[in-house]
N, C-alpha and C positions, 0 to 999 in steps of 0.2 A: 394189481391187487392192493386195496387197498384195508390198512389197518382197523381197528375199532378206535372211533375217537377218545380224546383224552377228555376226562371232567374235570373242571375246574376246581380247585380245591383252598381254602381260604392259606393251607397253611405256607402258598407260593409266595403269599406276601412278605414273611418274615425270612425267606428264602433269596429272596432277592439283596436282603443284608449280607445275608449269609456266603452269598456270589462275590458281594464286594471286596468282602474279606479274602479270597480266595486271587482274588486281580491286582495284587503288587507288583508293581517293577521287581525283578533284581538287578542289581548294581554289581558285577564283576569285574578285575583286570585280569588280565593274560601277557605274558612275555611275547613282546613284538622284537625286541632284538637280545642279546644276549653277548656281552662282550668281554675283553679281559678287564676293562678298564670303568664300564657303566653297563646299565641294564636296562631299555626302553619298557614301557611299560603302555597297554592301552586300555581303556577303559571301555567297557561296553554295557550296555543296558537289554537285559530280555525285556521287552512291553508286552505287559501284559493288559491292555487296554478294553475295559468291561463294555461290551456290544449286546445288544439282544438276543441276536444271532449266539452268542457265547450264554447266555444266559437259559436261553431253550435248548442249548446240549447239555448246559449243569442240570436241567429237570427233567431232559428225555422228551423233550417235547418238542415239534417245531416253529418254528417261526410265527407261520399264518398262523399255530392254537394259542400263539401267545397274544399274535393279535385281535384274536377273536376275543378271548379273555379280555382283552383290554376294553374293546370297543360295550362289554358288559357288565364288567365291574370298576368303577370309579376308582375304590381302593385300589383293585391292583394296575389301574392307569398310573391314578399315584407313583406306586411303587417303582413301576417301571421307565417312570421317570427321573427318579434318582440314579438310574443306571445312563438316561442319556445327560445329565445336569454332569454327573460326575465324568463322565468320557467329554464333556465336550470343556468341564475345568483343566481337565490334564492337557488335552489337547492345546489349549490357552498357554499356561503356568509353563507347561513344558517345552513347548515348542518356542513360545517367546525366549525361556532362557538357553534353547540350545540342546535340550536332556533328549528331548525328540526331532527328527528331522523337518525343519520347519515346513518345508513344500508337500513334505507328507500331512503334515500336521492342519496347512491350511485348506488342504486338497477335502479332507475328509469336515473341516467346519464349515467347508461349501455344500457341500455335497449333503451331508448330515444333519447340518443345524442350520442351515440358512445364513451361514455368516458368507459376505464376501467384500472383497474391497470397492470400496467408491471413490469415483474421482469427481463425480460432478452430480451431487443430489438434485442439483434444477434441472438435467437434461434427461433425468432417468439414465444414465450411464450413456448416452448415445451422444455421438459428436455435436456439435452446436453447426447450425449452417450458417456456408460462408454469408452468404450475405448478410444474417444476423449480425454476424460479427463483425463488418464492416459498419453496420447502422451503430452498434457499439462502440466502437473506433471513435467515427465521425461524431456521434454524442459527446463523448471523451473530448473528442478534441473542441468542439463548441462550449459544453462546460470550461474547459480551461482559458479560451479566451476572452471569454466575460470573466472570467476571476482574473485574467491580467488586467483587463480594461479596468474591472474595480479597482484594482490594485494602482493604477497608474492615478483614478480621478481621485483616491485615498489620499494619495502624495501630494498632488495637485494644490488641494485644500487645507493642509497641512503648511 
């Protein structure tokens, strides 16, 4: 069964501020030991990290209406992209220094934002073949005996 659809309504745009506000960390300690003599302490963090998905339950709506909306009104494209700008800063800021778990943190800017790590922009991420890398090699190595050769008829002339 399904529901009556939801209408778009302009005033979801300033609403999406309003979600931001609502998405702080909090920052707690809790006693991890307790002794006669010191007192461990640990620090933990609730995240509360601002998603889409979290945004279309602060308005009652789901998901698809949200992106249906989007894919119709610019403005609230806009809007709704200050919610993925802003999850994917924390996820940066945070996970770089530690505050979020970094492997969660990069898990989700793969996943989420297109970010992921590169080790070889010329290969397209894929191994280099061997025998490329052997013609590489052998170049290297030809390169460098003409720069000794130069090197030696430099002397020579000197």
């Amino acid at each position: 069964m399904a529901g009556q659809p939801s209408k778009y309504d302009r005033k979801y745009i300033p609403m999406v501020d309003e979600y931001l506000k609502t998405r702080k960390d909090t920052v707690f300690k809790f006693v991890k030991t307790d002794g006669n003599k010191t007192t461990g302490y640990e620090r933990l963090i609730d995240v509360k990290l601002p998603t889409i998905e979290g945004f279309a339950l602060y308005i009652n709506v789901t998901k698809k209406t949200l992106y249906n909306w989007r894919d119709k009104h610019p403005k609230f494209l806009h809007s709704l992209g200050k919610i993925v700008e802003e999850q994917r800063k924390r996820l940066l800021d945070k996970g770089l220094s530690g505050q979020y778990n970094p492997t969660i943190a990069k898990l989700i800017l793969s996943s989420n934002h297109g970010m992921r790590e590169r080790t070889d922009v010329t290969s397209d991420d894929k191994p280099m073949p061997q025998p490329l890398l052997s013609a590489l090699d052998k170049d290297n190595a030809i390169q460098d005996n003409n720069s000794n050769k130069e090197d030696s008829s430099t002397e020579e002339e000197n």
